[in-house]
C-alpha positions as CSV (number, residue, x, y, z in Angstrom):
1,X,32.7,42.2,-41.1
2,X,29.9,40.6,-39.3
3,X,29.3,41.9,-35.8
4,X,29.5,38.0,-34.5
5,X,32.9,38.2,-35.9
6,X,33.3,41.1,-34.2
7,X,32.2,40.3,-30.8
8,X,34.4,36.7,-31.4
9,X,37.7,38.8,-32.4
10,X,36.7,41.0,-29.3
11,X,36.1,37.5,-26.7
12,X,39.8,36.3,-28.5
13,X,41.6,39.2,-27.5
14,X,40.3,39.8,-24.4
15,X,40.8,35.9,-23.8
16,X,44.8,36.3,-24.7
17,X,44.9,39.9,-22.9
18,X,43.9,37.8,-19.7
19,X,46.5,34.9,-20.4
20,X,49.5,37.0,-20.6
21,X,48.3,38.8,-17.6
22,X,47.8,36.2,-15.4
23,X,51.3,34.4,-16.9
24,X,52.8,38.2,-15.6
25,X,50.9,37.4,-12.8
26,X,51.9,33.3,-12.0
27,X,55.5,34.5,-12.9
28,X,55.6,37.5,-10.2
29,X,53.4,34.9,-7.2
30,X,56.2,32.1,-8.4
31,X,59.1,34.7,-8.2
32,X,58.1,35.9,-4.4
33,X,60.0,34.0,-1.5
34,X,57.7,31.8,0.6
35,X,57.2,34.4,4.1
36,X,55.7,37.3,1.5
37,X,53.7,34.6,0.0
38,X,52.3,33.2,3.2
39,X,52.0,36.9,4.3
40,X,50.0,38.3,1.4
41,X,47.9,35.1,1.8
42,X,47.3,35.8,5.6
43,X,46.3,39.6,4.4
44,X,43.8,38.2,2.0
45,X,42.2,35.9,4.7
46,X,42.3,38.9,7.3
47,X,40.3,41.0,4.6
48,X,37.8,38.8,3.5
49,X,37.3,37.8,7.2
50,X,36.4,41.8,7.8
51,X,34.4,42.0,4.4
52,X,32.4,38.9,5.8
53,X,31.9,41.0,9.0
54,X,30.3,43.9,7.7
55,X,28.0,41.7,5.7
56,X,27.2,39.6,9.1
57,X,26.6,43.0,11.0
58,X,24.8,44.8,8.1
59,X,22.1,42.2,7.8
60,X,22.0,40.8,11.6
61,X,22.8,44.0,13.2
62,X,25.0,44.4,16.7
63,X,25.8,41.1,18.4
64,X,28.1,40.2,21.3
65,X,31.8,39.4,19.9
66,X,31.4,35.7,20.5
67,X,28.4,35.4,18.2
68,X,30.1,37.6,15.8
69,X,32.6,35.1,15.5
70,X,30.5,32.3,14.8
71,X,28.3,33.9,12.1
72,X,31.6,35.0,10.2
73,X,32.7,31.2,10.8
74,X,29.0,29.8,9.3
75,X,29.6,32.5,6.4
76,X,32.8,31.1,6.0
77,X,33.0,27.5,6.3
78,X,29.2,26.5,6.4
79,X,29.1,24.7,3.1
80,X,30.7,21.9,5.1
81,X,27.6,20.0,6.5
82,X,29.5,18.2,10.0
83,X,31.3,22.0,10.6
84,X,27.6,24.1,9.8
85,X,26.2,21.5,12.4
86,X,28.8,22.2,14.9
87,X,28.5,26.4,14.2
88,X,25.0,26.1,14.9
89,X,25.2,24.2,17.8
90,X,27.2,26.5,19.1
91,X,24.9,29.0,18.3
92,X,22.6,27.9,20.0
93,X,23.9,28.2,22.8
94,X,25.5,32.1,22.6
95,X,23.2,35.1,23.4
96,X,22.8,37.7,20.9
């Protein structure tokens, strides 16, 4: 057996392993009533909101609360041109 067979029989499996996980996974979101859904989803913005945090602090150093907010805000929604416009106006206008 050639190892490009190989490595294809290797990608195949993995692919399937990964289907019938995330079916497990689809079936188990589907099964969950609506409040743990919208809960679980409120803890997964609350965490990334913190991860973004540290990232903000960790490359712009300390910064009052207010600007804090703002940066995690451009980190987090700034791909939108009219909302990065109205971030950095704010911005502007916030001390550090």
């Amino acid at each position: 057996r050639s190892t490009q067979q190989s490595q294809t029989s290797n990608v195949l499996l993995d692919v399937h392993f990964l289907s019938v996980v995330q079916r497990k996974y689809e079936e188990l979101i589907d099964a969950m009533p609506m409040h743990v859904k919208v809960a679980r989803a409120e803890q997964i913005f609350q965490w990334s909101r913190y991860w973004i945090m540290r990232r903000v602090l960790s490359e712009k150093g300390p910064m009052s609360t207010q600007r804090l907010r703002l940066e995690i805000a451009l980190k987090m929604y700034g791909h939108e041109m009219p909302v990065r416009q109205l971030i950095e106006k704010a911005l502007a206008d916030v001390p550090h």
